[in-house]
C-alpha positions in Angstrom: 0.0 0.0 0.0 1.1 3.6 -1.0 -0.3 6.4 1.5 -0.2 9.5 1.0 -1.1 12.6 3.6 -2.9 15.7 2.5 -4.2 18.9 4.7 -7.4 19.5 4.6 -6.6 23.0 3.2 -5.1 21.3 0.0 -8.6 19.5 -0.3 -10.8 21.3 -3.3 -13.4 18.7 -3.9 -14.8 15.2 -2.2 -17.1 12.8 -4.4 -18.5 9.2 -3.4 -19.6 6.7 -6.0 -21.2 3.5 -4.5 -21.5 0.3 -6.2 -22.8 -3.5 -5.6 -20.5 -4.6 -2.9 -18.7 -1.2 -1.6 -18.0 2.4 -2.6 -15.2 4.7 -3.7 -13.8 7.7 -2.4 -12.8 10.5 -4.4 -11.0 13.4 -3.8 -9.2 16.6 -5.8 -6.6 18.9 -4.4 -6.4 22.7 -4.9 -3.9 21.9 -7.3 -5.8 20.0 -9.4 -4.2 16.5 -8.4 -7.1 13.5 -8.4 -6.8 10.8 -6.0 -8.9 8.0 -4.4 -9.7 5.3 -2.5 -11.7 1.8 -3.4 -13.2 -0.8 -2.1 -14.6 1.0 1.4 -17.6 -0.4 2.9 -20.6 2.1 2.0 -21.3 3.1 5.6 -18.0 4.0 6.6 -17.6 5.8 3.0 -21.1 7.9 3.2 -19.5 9.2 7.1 -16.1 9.8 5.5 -18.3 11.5 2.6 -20.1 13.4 5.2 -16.8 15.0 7.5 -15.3 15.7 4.2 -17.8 17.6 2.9 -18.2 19.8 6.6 -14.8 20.4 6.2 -14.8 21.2 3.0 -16.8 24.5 3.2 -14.6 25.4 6.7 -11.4 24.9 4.5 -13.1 27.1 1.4 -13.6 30.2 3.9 -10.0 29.5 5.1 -8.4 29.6 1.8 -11.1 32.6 0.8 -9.2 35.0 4.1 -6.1 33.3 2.9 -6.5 34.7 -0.7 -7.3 38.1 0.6 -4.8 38.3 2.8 -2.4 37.6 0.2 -4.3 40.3 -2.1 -4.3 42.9 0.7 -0.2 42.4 1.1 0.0 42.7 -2.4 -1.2 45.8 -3.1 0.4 47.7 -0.2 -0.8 50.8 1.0 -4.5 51.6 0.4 -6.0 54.7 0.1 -10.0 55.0 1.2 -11.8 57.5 -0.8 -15.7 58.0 1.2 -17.3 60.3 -0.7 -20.3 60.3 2.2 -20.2 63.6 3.5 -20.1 64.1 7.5 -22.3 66.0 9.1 -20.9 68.5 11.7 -22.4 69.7 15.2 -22.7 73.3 13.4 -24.8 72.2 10.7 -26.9 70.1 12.6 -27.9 73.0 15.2 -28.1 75.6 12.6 -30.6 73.0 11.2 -32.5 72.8 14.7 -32.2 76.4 15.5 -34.7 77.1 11.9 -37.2 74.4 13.5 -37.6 76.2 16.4 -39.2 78.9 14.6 -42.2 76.8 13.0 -45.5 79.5 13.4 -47.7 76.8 14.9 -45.6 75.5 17.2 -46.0 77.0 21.1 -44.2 79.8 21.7 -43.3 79.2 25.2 -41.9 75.4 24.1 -39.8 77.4 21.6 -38.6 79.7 24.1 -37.3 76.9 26.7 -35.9 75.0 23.1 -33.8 78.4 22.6 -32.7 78.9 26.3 -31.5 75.1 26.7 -29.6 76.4 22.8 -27.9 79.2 24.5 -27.0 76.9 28.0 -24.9 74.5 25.5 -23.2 76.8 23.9 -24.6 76.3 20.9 -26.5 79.6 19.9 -24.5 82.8 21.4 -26.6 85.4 23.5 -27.1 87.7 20.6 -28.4 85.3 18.8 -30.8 84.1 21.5 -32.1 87.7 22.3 -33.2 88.4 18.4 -34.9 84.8 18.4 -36.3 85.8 21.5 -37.5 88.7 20.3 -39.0 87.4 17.5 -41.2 84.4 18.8 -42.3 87.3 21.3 -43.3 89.7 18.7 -46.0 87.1 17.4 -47.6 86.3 20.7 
C-alpha cells in the first residue's frame, strides 16, 4: 500500500460513488491533483463523505481569508476615498435652530428649546435675544 497525507486546506473537492458490494472515495486537491480510494464499505464511505464535505466548506472560507490576505499584502498601501459627506455639530444645530421657529408650534416650548440652545453653547446670547425677540413679537 502507498499512502499519501494531505491537509485538509489542499482538499478542493470530495465525491463518493457507491457500487454492488462497496464504494469509492474520491478526492481533488487545490492543485488539481485526483486521488482516491476503493473498495470501502458504503457506511463508513457515506461518514467519510459526510466529515469531508463539513470540512470542505470550513477549508473554502480559510483559503477565501487566505486569498485576501495575500491580495491585501499585495497591493500595499490603500487609500479610502468615502465620498459620504459628514455631518458637523454646526450644521446640525443651525438645522435645529430654523425648527424652532415653526409659526404653529407653542411659543413658550420654543422659548425653553432656545434657552436650553444658549445653555450648550450652541447659539451665542445675541443670537438668543433676536430669536427671543421674534417668537415674542408674534404672541
Amino acid at each position: 500500500m502507498d499512502f499519501q497525507d494531505y491537509s485538509w486546506v489542499d482538499i478542493a473537492d470530495c465525491h463518493i460513488k457507491e457500487g454492488i458490494v462497496g464504494a469509492t472515495f474520491m478526492m481533488k486537491t487545490t492543485r488539481n491533483f485526483t486521488n482516491m480510494m476503493d473498495y470501502l464499505p458504503k457506511n463508513q464511505a457515506r461518514k467519510l463523505y459526510q466529515f469531508a464535505q463539513e470540512v470542505e466548506e470550513r477549508m473554502r472560507g480559510v483559503r477565501r481569508e487566505k486569498n485576501l490576505e495575500t491580495l491585501r499584502a499585495s497591493a500595499g498601501g490603500v487609500t479610502v476615498n468615502n465620498a459620504t459627506p459628514i455631518i458637523t455639530q454646526p450644521q446640525q444645530f443651525q438645522q435645529e435652530k430654523k425648527t424652532l421657529l415653526i409659526e404653529n408650534e407653542d411659543p413658550f416650548e420654543l422659548l425653553q428649546k432656545l434657552k436650553g440652545l444658549k445653555e450648550n453653547g450652541i447659539i451665542s446670547p445675541e443670537e438668543f435675544e433676536e430669536k427671543k425677540n421674534e417668537i415674542l413679537s408674534r404672541v
